[in-house]
Structure formats: structure tokens, C-alpha cells
N, C-alpha and C positions, 0 to 999 in steps of 0.2 A: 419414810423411805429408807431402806436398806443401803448402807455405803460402803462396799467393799472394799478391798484392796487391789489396784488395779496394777498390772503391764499394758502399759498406753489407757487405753480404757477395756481393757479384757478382765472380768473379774478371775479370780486366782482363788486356788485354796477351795475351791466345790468341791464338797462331797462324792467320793467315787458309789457312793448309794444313794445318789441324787436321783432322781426320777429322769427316765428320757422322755427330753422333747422333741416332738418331732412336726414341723409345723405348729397348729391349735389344732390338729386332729381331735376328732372324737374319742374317746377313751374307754368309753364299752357300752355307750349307751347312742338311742336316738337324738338327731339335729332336729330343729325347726325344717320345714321345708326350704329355708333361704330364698334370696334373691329376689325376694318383695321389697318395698321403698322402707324408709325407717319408720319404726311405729312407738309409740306411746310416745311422741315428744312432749316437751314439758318446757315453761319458763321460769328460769330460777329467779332468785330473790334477788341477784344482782342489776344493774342496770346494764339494756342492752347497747354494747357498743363503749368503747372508752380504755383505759392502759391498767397496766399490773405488775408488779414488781415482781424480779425472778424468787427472792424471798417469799414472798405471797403464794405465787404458783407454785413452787417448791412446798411450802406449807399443804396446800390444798391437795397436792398429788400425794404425800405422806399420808393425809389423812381418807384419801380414796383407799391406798393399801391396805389401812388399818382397818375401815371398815370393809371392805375385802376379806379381812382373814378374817373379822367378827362375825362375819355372815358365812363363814366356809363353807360347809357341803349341806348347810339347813336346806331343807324343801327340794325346788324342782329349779335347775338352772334359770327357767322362765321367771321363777321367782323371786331368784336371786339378781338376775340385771334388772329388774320393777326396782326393786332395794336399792341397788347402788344407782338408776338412774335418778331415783327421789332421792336419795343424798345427796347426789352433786347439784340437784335441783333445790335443794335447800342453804346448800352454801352460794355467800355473795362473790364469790370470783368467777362462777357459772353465769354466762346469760341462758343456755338451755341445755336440755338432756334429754336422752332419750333411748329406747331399747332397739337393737337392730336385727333382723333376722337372722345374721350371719351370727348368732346368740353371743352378743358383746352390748355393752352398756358405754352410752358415749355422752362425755357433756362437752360442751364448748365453751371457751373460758371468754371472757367479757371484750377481749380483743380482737377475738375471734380463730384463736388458736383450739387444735380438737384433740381433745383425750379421749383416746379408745382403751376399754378393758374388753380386754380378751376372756371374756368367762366360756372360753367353748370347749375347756377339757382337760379338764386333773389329771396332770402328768401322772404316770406310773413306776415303778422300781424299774430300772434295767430288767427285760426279758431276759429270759436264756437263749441263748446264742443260737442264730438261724444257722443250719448246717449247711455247708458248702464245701465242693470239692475243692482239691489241690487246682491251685492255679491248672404248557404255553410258552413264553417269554416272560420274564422280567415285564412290569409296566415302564414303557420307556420313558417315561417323563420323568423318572424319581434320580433324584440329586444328592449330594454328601455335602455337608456343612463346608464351604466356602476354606473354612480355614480349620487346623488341628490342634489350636487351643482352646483348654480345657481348663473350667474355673469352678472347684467345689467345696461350699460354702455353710454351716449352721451357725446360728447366731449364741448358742446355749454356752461358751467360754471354753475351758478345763473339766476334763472328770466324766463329760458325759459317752460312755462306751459306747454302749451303741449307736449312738448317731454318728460318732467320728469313725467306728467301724465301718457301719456303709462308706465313707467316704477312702476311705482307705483300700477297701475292694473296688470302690471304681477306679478309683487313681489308677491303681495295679492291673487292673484290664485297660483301661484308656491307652498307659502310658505300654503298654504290652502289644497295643494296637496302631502305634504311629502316632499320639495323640501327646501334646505337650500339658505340664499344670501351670494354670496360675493362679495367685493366689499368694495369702501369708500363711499365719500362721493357725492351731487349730481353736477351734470358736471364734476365729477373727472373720464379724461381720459387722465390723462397727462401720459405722457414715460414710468415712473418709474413704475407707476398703472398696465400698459401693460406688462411692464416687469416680473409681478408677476402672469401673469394671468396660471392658472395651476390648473388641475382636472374636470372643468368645465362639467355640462352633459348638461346646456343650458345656449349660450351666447348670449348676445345680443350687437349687436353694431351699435349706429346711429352718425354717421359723416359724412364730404366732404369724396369722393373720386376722380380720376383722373391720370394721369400719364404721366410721362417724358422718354427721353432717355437718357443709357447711354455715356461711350466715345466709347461700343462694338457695338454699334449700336442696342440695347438691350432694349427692351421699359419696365420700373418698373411701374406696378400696385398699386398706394399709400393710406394708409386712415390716414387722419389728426388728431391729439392727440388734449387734450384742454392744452398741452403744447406750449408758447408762445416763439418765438424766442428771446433770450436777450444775450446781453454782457457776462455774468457771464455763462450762459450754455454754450455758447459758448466756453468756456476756460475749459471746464471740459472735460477728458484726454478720457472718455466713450463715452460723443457725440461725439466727433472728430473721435474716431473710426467706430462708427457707421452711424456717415456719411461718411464718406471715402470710408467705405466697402458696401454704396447704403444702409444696415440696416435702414435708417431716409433719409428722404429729406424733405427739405422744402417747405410748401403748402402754398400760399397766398389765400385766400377764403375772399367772405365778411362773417362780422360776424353775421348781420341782426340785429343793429344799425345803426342807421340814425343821422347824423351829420350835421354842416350850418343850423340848425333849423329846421331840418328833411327833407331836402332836399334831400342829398347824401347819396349814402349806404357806412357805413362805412368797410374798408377791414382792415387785419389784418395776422400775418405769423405764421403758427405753424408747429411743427414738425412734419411729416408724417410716419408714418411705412410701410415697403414691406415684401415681403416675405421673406427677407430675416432676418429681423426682427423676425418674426413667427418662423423662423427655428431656431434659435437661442437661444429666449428667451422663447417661448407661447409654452404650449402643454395644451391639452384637454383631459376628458376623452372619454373613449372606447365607440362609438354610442352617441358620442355628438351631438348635432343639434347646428350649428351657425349659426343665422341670422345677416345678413348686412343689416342693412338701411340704406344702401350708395350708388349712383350712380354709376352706372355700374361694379357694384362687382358680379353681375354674368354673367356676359360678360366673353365668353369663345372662343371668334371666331379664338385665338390663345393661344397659353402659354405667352405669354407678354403681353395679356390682362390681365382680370382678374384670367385664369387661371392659371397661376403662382401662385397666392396668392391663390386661392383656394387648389390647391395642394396640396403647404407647408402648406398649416391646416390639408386636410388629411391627411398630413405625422406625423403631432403632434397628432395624433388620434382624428379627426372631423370623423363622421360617415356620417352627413351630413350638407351638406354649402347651405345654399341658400341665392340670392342676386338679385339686380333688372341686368336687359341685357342695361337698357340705363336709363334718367333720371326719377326721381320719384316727387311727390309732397306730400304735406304733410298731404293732407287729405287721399290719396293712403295709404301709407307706413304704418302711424299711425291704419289706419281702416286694415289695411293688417296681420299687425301682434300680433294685437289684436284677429281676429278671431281665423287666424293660433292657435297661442296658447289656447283658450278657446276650441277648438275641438280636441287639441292634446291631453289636460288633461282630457276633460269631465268635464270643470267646469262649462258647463250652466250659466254663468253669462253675457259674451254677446254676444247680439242680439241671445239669444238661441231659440234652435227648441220646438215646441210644438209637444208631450210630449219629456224632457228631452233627451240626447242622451249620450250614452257612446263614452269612447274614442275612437278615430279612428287614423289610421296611416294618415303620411303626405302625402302620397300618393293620396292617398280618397280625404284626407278634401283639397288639390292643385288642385286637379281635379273640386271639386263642387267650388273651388275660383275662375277657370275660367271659370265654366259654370255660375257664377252671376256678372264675370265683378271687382269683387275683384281684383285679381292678375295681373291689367294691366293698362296700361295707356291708352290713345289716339291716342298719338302718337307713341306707340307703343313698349312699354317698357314694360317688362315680369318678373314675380317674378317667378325664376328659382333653381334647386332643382338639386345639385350635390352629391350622395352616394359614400360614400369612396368603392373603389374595392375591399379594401382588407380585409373588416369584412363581415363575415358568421357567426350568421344570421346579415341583417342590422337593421338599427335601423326602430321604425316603430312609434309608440305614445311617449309621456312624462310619460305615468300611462297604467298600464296593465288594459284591457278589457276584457270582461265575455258578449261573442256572443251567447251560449246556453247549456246547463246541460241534463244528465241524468244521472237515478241512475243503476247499474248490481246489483240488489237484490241480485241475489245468493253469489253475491261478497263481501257485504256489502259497494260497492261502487259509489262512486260518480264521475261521468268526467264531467268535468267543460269543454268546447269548447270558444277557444278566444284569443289574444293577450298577453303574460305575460312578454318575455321574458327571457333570460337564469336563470336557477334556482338561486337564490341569497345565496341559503347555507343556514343558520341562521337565516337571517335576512328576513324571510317568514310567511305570516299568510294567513289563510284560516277560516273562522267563517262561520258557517252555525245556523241561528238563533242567533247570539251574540256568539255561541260558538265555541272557537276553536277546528280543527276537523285536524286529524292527514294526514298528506302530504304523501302520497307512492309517487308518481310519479310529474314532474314539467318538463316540454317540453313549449318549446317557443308556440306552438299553444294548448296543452294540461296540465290538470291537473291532478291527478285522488287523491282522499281521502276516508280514511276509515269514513267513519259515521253510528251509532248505527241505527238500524231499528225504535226504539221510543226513547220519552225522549230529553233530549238538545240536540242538534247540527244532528235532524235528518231531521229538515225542516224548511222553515222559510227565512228569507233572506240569502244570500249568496253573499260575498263581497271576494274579494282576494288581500292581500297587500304584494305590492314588498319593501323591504328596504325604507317602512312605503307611499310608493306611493299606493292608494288606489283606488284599481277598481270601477264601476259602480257596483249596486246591482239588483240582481236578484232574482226572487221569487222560492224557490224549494218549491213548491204546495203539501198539501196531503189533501188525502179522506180517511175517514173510515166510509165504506156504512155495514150495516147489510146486507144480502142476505139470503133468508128464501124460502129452496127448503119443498113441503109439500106433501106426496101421503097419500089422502086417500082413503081406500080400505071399503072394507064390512063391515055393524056393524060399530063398532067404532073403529075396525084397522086403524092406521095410522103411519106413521115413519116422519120425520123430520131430515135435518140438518137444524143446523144455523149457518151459515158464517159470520165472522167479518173478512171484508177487508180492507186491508191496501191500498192505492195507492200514488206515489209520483210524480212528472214531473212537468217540466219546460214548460210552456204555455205561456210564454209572448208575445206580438207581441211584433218583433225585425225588427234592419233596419241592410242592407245588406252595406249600403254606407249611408256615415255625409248627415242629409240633408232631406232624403226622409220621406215620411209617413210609420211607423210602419206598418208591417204586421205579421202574424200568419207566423211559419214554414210551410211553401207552399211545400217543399220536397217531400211530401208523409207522412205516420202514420208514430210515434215513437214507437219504442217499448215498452210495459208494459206490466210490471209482479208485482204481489201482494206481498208485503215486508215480511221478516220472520217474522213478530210479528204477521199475520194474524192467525186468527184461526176458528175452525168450532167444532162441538159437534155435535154428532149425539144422539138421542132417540127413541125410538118404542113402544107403547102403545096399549092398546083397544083388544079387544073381541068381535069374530061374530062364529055363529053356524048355521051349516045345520039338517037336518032329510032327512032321507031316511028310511022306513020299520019299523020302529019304533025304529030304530037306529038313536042314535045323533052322529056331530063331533065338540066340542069344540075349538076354536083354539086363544090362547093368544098370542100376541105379547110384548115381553120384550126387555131390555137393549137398549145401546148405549153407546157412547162411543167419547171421543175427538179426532179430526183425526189431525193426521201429516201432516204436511205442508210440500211436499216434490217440488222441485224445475227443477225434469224431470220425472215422471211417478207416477202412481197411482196403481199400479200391486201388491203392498206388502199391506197386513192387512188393516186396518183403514185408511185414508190416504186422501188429496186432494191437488190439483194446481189450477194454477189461471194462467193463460196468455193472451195477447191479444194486442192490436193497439188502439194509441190516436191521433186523428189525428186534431192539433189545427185549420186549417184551417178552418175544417169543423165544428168543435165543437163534435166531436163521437170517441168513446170506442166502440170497440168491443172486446169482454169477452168470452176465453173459460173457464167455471170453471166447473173442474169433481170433483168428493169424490167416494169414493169405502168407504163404512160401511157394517158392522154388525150389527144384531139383532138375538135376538133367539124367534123360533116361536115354538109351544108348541103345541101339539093337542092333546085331550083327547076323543076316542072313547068309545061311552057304547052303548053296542048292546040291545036288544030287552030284554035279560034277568036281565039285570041292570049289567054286568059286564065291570071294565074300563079297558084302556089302555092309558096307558100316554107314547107319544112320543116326542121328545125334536131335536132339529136340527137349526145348525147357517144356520143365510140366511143372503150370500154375498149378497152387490147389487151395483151397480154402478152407478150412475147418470151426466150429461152432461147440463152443460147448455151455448148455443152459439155455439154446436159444432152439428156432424153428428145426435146426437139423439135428441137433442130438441134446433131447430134453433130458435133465438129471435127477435125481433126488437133491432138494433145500440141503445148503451145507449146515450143519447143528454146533451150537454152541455149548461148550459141557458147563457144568458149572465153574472152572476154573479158567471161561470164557475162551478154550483154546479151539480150533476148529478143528472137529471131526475126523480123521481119514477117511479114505473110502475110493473106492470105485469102480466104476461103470462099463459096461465093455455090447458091442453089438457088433453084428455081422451084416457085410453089405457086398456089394459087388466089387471083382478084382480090377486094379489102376495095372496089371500086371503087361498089357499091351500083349503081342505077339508069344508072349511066356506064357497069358495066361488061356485053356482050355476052356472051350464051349462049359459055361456053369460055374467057373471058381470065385470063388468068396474070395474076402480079405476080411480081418478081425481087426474093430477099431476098440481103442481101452484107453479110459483116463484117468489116471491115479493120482491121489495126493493124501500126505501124507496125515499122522496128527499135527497142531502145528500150534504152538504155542501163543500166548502172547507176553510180547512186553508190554510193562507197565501196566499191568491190567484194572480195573476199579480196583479200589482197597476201600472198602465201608471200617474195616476196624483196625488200621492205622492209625500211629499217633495225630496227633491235633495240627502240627503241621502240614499233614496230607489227609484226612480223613472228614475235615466240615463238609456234608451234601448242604 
């Protein structure tokens, strides 16, 4: 056995052309099918059942190593654990051995303690560097990890780049995300480390994995620590328990060092944890996600695979486990859980979609990793995705998501549609244009918040942060178009409103699923209604006269008046509404807007003898535009989503009274202008404003 030189128990001084490990993935070739019971067991020469000196065991596992490297890369791996299970089967510190599908050779020492050799995959050189950049509804039941610490972990020491690189881009997204680390130091995955592991909302862990039997005929699921086997731990009163009670077994793995002048792959024993372990010592929090980048950790083909050890994590509150079904390699793995995470957060940092994308569940973004060949091997190895049964809702991203917004004007509110998970209490914010906007409501798929009709926080971006995890941003869009209804009549009779409208909605194109090209809400129109801040004014002007007999009739048109902005009918005094449908796809608004005003119309008749009469009378009147009385052309959206100008003018009979002649018209016209918007989508804004 190889004895290093340790900090704590960390070996020190590895080679920076050390082979990366990453789990026991596969390394370029086919696995066994896995997750069959163990097969060729064997009875060694020792007797079964009875004690062993750490000396002894210490000797035996030296001499597993060594024939290890003797047999290095001869024949067919199947071949090679037949080899070392007949070896260990041939020494007296073994009661049995045996080959397991998870391609590891395992014997059991006379006490009944288990040595797993990991033969399921000859580390390789550091790759070259994976390139990355510069830093309906939502299903409503999907949740965010409980808590926003963050714990990520390789067992491999000092020196190995790539693995500590992946862990180094997470960190840097996580902690860019609201998300805390813990954890020591790097390759520190030794026992102790483990033992303290607790609260966790995302873990990560890349080590060998593999698996032995017990004396019940019990096959244990193990992943190897960067804790080293020695003399002195040996004799400590906790390992001894913990291996006794199967909690630890011993893993012989190489370590991907090359020894004899880089000839031999060097091997090496550390201690392994099971599930038993996990039950014991490890708990997680509520809608955790734990990833394995380990060999056959998500191999479930039985409970003595790897689902035992998945279990006991769901039972320490894992929400969900995912792990590879058979070997992995290191370009796999590394590119694997890189993406995974970059699309759980919404960090756009790598290999991101054009434009930007918000977070997604893991569900989604597992789905588009096998329709790109991401989440698989060759041979046939599957990156697999276990949810705890017994959380409602389950977990779904790292960072709450914002799929689409509208506002209930009447309400003075706003529902946010998206991923958020369960309400956090407190520890909640909502900004609408930089400013915070007060929470009524928080549902796993819904939000709903008060926001003022004008002024801060009534439009503008719209971001949502859970326990400081920071959603994707969305544009809540508004228009204030003038609208200028005009009738003029006889003379220079004429009445007027003018409409100042408010409008506000969510226009972005959205993706439905990680991955795809942005599109507009393809559903059908949204609803829209004109915000309370809108308003209209009515006036009435001008003077026209008739003759008859040598009689005149005068007739002036006065007042108006500001109307009400009411939010279901127009039946009472002064008054107007605004309703109608946006429909992104298409780019068009359609607009009923009615007003009911007053004016007072006045006539002064003087007959033939020069004597007057003055008569005075309010004149209701009601006007429609988009509706039964005066239908329009769809208002259109340009590309720079601003509205249209335009309009509309027809000819109808004169309100002119006593002024107006057997036949006169009056000319009614509705004008409005182009009309911009604020804050409109932005698809190629920075990363602050631009995740769909």
C-alpha cells in the first residue's frame, strides 16, 4: 500500500499529470449490464468468521494493490476481477470473494469486514479544457431546495484540474445565485468531512463507487472517501465500529498516478461509505438535489444496488438523487453536470442558449440532456434521476422562474405565472422596476402582488427572489396612448373626449421547455384592461343657426367634464372603460373604449318680431369605439412593440338640434397616435434582464 504524505489525511504532492477521476466512470469502453446480484462468489482458504490484526489486514490489502498493478490492463476487465477475486480467495485473511456487476472484485475479510476493488475504469490524463463562457404554466407543484447551502465535494486530494475545475464553476454560479458553500478544503473528502455533511440544498460528489457482499448474503453499495487506510485509523475505537457495522468498507481503486516511470497505474485503499453510513451520520435538506459522479450510483436494478444508498439519502431528506446506471468517463460526467446545473439556476454561463433562458426544472433540462446525447454514454450508461416520494411539492430548479405576468387592474394586481416554490416567509422579495412591491399571495406555481397603477414599482423589470435565490427577469411593458374621439356637427358645433390610456402586459417571447427558440404566448389573446390611472375629459364648443320665416334658431354648445374611469359599465353620469385582448403572437389589441358625457346645448329662438327665447338642456351621449357602434381596424404591434397610429372617421346623422337642416351629417373621427412602449421585452439584454 502506497503511504503518502498527508495534511490531515489529504494526500499532498500529486502529480499535476495525474489522471482525472471522476467517480469509477467508464473510461472509453463498455460496462457489464450491472445491477444483477454478485456473481462468482468463492470461499477463501481462511476460516469463516473469527478476528484479524490491523497488521494483517494492512498486509493483505498491500498485497491486493500489488496484485492489482501485476495484472494492470492484461485481457478483458471481466477478466481481470476473476483474477483478483481468486486471489483474495486464495489468501487466509479472506473468508470469501467474489466478482460484482457493478465490474469491482470484492472479498470479505474473516471478520467480516469488505474490501471492494474498484476495477471499473483507468483514469485518463486531464482532458483539455471544456470551453465556457464568461461567467402553459410552470407545473405548480415543483419546489427549490429547502435551504441555499451548497456542499461540493471529490475525493481525488491536490493536482487533479479537472475535477476541481468543475467544482470551482459551480461554486461561482451557485454562490452568483444566492447560494452559500460548505465544505473544507480541495480533495477534502475524507470520513470525518462526511460525517459532518448536514443541511445541504445542493450536493455534489465525485468519487469511485462499487460494491461488495455481506456475511447475510447482502450486496453494500459503496463510494470511496479521500480518506487513506493506515495503522493509526485503524486503531481508532469509531472506525472499528463503523466498519463492523458495514457503515465503511474498504475500496482499493487506482488513484491515476503512474509509477516505474509512468508505466503502471498506481492503486491505493481508502475508506468507503454505504448507506449505512448516510443513515447514520449525513442528513440533507428538504428538496435537496444530490448529484453522484460516481459509477453506478444510480443503478437501481435492486435495493442492494445502488438503491439502498439512494434510499438512505431520501430518508436524510434528499428530494432528489441522481447518479450514473453504469460507468461514466470524464468528459461525460464533467460536461454533464455542468450543464445540469447552468440550466437549473438560469446562469447562462455555459454553453448558453441564444437568447438567454430562465431556470428550468430538472426534469426539462434531463429530458433536452438526452435528446443532445449529454446524459449518456456508449455504452450505455444513463444519468438517472430519483425524487424522494415523500415530499409534496417536489423539488423542481436551484432558483425560482417567472414563465409569464399579468396585471387584474381592477385589483391593483399583479400574478406573476412560474416556478417559485413554497413561500419562504420573510425571507421574500418581489421588485417591479427596482422596487419592492408588496406580496398578497405566494404558491409554488403562482404569485400574486399589489403594485400602484403609476410611479415606482408599476412597471419595468420584474425579478422574484426566494431566500436571496434570484429569478430570471421579465419585462412588465406599458403604453400611454392619447385616444381623441372628435364629432363635428353644424357650424362649428363640435364635442370631444380625450382619452389618456394606461396599458400594461407581459409580451415576451417565452420557451416552454430549456432549449427551444423563444416564442410569443401562442395560447390565444390575454386579457387587457386600461389601468386606474387612465383618464379622459370631455368638452363641447361652437355655434350653428338655422332661418325659417324670418325666424332664427341659435344653438350653442357648452361644458364638459372629466369622466370616471369605471371598471364594469358606463350607465352612471360622466364616466368611461377601456377593455379588450393582446394577443402577442399576432402582435394586435383589440379595444372596446366607451364614455357616456355631458354637455349643455342652449338654443335661442327669435321669431319674426325680434322676440327671444332661451332654452337650455343637458345632452347625454354615449360613444363606442371597437364595439357594436363604431367597429375599427385591430390596433398593430410594430416590431418595437409600439402601437400603431391611425384612424378611423365615419359619417352619421347631426346632434345639431334646431341648427341642424332637414339631412345634415356630422363627421365622427378617432385618432391615436404612434405610441411607444416602456420597458418593452428585451430578448438581447444583459443576463440581468434578458433569461426567458
Amino acid at each position: 500500500m502506497r503511504r503518502a504524505e498527508f495534511f490531515g489525511t489529504i494526500p499532498v504532492g500529486l502529480s499535476v499529470l495525474a489522471a482525472i477521476l471522476i467517480g469509477c466512470g467508464g473510461g472509453g469502453g463498455g460496462g457489464s449490464t450491472g445491477g444483477g446480484p454478485t456473481t462468482g462468489t468463492s470461499t477463501a482458504g481462511g476460516t469463516t468468521g473469527g478476528t484479524i490484526s490491523p497488521a494483517a489486514r494492512i498486509a493483505a490489502i498491500t498485497a491486493v494493490e500489488e496484485k492489482a498493478k501485476e495484472i494492470g490492463n492484461t485481457g478483458t476487465r471481466a477478466s481481470q476481477n476473476a483474477a483478483l477475486a481468486a486471489y483474495m480467495a486464495s489468501r487466509p485473511e479472506f473468508e470469501a470473494s467474489g466478482v460484482d456487476l457493478t465490474e469491482c472484485a470484492w472479498g470479505r475479510f474473516k471478520d467480516g469486514r469488505i474490501l471492494i476493488v474498484a476495477n471499473n475504469r483507468t483514469p485518463q490524463p486531464t482532458p483539455a479544457a471544456i470551453a465556457t463562457s464568461t461567467i402553459t404554466r410552470a407545473p405548480s407543484n415543483l419546489d427549490l431546495p429547502n435551504t441555499t447551502q451548497a456542499r461540493l465535494l471529490h475525493s481525488f486530494g491536490l493536482g487533479f484540474d479537472a475535477g476541481q475545475s468543475v467544482i470551482s464553476d459551480l461554486s461561482t454560479w451557485l454562490k452568483a445565485n444566492g447560494y452559500t458553500m460548505a465544505g473544507g478544503a480541495e480533495g477534502d473528502a475524507r470520513v470525518n468531512t462526511l460525517k459532518q455533511v448536514s443541511g445541504d440544498g445542493f450536493f455534489y460528489f465525485n468519487t469511485h463507487g462499487g460494491r461488495g457482499r455481506n456475511r447475510n448474503g447482502h450486496d453494500l453499495f459503496a463510494m470511496q472517501s479521500s480518506t487513506l487506510v493506515s495503522d493509526a485509523i485503524e486503531g481508532l475505537p469509531e472506525f472499528q465500529q463503523d466498519l463492523d457495522s458495514s457503515a465503511l468498507v474498504y475500496m482499493t481503486a487506482r488513484n491515476g498516478e503512474k509509477i516505474l516511470g509512468g508505466l503502471v497505474d498506481d492503486w491505493d485503499t481508502r475508506y468507503a461509505i454505504t448507506a449505512n453510513f448516510v443513515e447514520k451520520y449525513m442528513s440533507f435538506g428538504k428538496n435537496s438535489l444530490l448529484y453522484f459522479n460516481v459509477c453506478y450510483s444510480g443503478n437501481t436494478a435492486n435495493q442492494e444496488a445502488a438503491g439502498g444508498f439512494i434510499f438512505a439519502c431520501q430518508k436524510k431528506g434528499a428530494g432528489v438523487v441522481m447518479g450514473w446506471t453504469k460507468t461514466i468517463s470524464s468528459n461525460t460526467g464533467f460536461h454533464a453536470v455542468r450543464f445540469l446545473t447552468d440550466r437549473l439556476l438560469g446562469a447562462n454561463v455555459f454553453e448558453p442558449e441564444t437568447p438567454k433562458q430562465r431556470p428550468f426544472d430538472w426534469k426539462s433540462v434531463l429530458e433536452q440532456m438526452k435528446a443532445k446525447g449529454i446524459a449518456a454514454e456508449p455504452w450505455g450508461s444513463e444519468l438517472a434521476a430519483y425524487p424522494s416520494p415523500a415530499n409534496d411539492p417536489i423539488l423542481g430548479s436551484l432558483a425560482p422562474s417567472i414563465m409569464n405576468m399579468f396585471v387584474v387592474e381592477g385589483q391593483d394586481t399583479l400574478v406573476i405565472g412560474g416556478a417559485f416554490g413554497a413561500d419562504p416567509g420573510t425571507d421574500r422579495l418581489v421588485t417591479v422596476g427596482g422596487t419592492p412591491v408588496t406580496v398578497k399571495t405566494w404558491e409554488p406555481g403562482t404569485i400574486t402582488c399589489t403594485i400602484p397603477a403609476s410611479g415606482a414599482g408599476s412597471s419595468g423589470d420584474v425579478v422574484v427572489r426566494s431566500k436571496n435565490r434570484r429569478s430570471n427577469t421579465v419585462q412588465l411593458s406599458d403604453w400611454r396612448m392619447p385616444v381623441l374621439y372628435r364629432w363635428v356637427d353644424v357650424g362649428s358645433l363640435q364635442r370631444q373626449i380625450a382619452f389618456d390610456l394606461h396599458f400594461r402586459a407581459d409580451l415576451h417571447a417565452l420557451r416552454l421547455k430549456p432549449g427551444e427558440t423563444p416564442k410569443p404566448w401562442s395560447f390565444g389573446p390575454l386579457p387587457l384592461a386600461a389601468a386606474k390611472d387612465s383618464t379622459a375629459t370631455s368638452s363641447a364648443t361652437g355655434t350653428a343657426f338655422a332661418t325659417s320665416g324670418g325666424s332664427r334658431w341659435d344653438v350653442t354648445w357648452t361644458g364638459g367634464a372629466p369622466l370616471a374611469y369605471s371598471f364594469t359599465s358606463v350607465d352612471d353620469g360622466n364616466s368611461f372603460l377601456c377593455f379588450g385582448s393582446v394577443d402577442p403572437a399576432l402582435k394586435q389589441i383589440k379595444l372596446t373604449l366607451r364614455g357616456r358625457a355631458d354637455h349643455v346645448m342652449t338654443t335661442v329662438f327669435t321669431d319674426a318680431e325680434g322676440h327671444k327665447t332661451t332654452q337650455s338642456q343637458t345632452i347625454t351621449y354615449d360613444t363606442a369605439f371597437g364595439g357594436a357602434e363604431f367597429q375599427v381596424p385591430v390596433l398593430t404591434l410594430d416590431s418595437q412593440f409600439r402601437i400603431v397610429g391611425g384612424a378611423v372617421t365615419k359619417t352619421t346623422d347631426s346632434h345639431g338640434g334646431a341648427a341642424a337642416t332637414s339631412g345634415a351629417t356630422a363627421t365622427v373621427r378617432w385618432t391615436w397616435p404612434l405610441t411607444p412602449a416602456s420597458s418593452p421585452p428585451d430578448a438581447t439584454s444583459a443576463r440581468s434582464r434578458g433569461r426567458r
